[in-house]
C-alpha positions as CSV (number, residue, x, y, z in Angstrom):
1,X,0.0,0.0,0.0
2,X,2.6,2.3,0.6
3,X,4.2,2.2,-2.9
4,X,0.6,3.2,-4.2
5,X,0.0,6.0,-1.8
6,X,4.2,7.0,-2.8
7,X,2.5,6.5,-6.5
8,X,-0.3,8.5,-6.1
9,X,1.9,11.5,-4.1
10,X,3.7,11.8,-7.1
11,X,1.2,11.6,-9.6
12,X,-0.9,14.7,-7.9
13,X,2.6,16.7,-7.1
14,X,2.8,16.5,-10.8
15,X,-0.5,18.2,-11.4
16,X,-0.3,20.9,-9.2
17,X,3.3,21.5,-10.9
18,X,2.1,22.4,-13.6
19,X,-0.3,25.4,-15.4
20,X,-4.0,23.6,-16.1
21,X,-7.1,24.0,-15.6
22,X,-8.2,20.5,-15.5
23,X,-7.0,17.1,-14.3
24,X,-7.6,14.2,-15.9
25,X,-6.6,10.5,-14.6
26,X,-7.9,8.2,-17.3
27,X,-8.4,4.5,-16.4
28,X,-9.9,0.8,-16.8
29,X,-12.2,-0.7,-14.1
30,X,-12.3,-3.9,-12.8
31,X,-15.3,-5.7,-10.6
32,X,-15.4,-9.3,-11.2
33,X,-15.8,-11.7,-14.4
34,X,-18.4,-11.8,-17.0
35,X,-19.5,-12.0,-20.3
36,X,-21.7,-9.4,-20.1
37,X,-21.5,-5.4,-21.0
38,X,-20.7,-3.2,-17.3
39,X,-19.8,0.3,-18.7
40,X,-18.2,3.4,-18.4
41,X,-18.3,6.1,-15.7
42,X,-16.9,9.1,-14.8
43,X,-15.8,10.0,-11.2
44,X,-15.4,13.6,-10.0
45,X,-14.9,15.1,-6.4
46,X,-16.2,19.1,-8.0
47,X,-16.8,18.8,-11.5
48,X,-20.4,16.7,-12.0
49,X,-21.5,18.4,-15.0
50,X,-18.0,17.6,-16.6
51,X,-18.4,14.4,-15.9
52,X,-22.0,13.2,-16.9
53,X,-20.7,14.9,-20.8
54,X,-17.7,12.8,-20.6
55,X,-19.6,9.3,-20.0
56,X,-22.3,10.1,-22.0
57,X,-19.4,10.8,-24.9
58,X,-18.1,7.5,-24.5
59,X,-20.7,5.5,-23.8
60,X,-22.4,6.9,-27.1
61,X,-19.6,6.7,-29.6
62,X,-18.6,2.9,-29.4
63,X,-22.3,1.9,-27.7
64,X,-20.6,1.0,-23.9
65,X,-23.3,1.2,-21.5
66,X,-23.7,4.6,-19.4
67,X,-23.4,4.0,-15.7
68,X,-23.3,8.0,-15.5
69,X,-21.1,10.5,-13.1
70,X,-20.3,9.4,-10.0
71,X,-19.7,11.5,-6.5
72,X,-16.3,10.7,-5.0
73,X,-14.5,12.7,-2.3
74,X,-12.7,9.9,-1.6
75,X,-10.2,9.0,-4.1
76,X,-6.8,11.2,-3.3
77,X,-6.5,12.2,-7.2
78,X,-9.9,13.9,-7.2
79,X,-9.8,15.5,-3.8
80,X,-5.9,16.5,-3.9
81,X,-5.5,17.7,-6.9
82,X,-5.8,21.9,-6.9
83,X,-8.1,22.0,-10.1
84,X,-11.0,20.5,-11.4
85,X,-10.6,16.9,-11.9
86,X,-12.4,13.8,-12.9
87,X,-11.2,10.2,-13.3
88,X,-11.9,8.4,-16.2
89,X,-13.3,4.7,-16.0
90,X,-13.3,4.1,-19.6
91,X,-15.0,0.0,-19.4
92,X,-14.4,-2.6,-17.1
93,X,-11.6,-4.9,-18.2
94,X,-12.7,-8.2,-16.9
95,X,-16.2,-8.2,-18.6
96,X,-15.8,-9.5,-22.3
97,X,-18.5,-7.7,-24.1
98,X,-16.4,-4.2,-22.7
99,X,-12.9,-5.4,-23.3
100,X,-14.2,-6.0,-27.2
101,X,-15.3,-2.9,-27.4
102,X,-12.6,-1.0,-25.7
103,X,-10.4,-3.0,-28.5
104,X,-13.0,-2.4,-31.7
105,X,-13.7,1.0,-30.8
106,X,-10.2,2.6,-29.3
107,X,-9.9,5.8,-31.5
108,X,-14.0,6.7,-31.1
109,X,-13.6,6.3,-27.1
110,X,-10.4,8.7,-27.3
111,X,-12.3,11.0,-29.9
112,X,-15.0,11.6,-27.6
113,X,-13.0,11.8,-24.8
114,X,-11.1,14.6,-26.6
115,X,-14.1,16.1,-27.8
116,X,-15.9,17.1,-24.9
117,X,-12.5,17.8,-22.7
118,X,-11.6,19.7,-25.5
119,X,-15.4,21.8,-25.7
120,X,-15.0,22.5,-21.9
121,X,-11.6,24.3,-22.0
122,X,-12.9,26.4,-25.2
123,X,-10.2,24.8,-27.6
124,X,-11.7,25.0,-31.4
125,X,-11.0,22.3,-33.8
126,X,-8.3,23.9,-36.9
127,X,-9.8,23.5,-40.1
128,X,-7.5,22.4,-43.3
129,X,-8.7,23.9,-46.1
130,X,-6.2,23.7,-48.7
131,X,-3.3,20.7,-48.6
132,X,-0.4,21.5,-51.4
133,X,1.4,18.7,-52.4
134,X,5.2,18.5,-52.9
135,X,5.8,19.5,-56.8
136,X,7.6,16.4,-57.2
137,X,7.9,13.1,-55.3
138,X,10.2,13.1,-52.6
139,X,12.2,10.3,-51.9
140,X,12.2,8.5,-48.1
141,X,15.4,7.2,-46.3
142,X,15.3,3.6,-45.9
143,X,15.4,4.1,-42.5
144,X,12.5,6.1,-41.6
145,X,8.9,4.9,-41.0
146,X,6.4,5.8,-43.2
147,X,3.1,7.5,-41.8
148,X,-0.4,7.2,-43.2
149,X,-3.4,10.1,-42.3
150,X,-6.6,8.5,-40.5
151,X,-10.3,10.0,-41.0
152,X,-9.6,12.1,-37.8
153,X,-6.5,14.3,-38.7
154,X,-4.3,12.0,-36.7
155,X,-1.4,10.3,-38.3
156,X,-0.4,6.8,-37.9
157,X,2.9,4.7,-38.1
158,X,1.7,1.6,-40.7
159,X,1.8,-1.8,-39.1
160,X,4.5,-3.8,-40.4
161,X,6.7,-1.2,-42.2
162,X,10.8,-1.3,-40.6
């Protein structure tokens, strides 16, 4: 226990280190086995209305149940920490039918997790509206890895390109 609490110190003396004006601790619950869907939910010690957006978001995009926001005062992330903060319980690991769609559904959950942190701190998404292209092809050192651009903006290594 003491290597946790040492853990958690450090994780919170790193939050209030640092210019924000949110936390964020994002993890995967656990309860007991089964083959059956659990959900997400969001904890918060002060921010409730932050949190019912953000498990709504997930729970919507990839179609995880929503067990909604939940109250804790408890947990030394949410009550320590000197900003806002909510922690993230994305799906429960040992059910089956959440662990598929944690795996299926990784970039929507971490879209709309984005998303709505994203709407409450007042960042706008950039719009591209013009891409030039290099006026002739440009060669690629057989040692670098090559990138592709998913649906979202985002850019990718490839899978099995050394």
């Amino acid at each position: 226990m003491n290597i946790n609490r040492n853990f958690l110190y450090t994780i919170v003396d790193y939050h209030n280190g640092k210019k924000r004006e949110l936390d964020v601790s994002v993890h995967l619950n656990a309860s007991k086995k089964t083959d059956k869907p659990v959900g997400v939910e969001c904890l918060y010690y002060d921010a409730k209305a932050l949190s019912v957006k953000v498990s709504a978001a997930i729970s919507e995009a990839p179609g995880l149940k929503d067990r909604g926001a939940k109250e804790r005062k408890d947990l030394y992330f949410l009550n320590a920490t000197s900003e806002p903060a909510i922690l993230i319980e994305v799906c429960f690991v040992d059910s089956k039918a959440d662990a598929k769609i944690y795996n299926d559904k990784f970039e929507e959950i971490c879209q709309a997790i984005a998303s709505v942190i994203a709407n409450e701190l007042g960042y706008k998404k950039k719009e591209i509206t013009t891409v030039s292209k290099p006026s002739k092809p440009v060669s690629k050192p057989s040692n670098t890895e090559e990138y592709y651009k998913n649906g979202t903006g985002l850019y990718r290594i490839k899978k099995g390109i050394r």
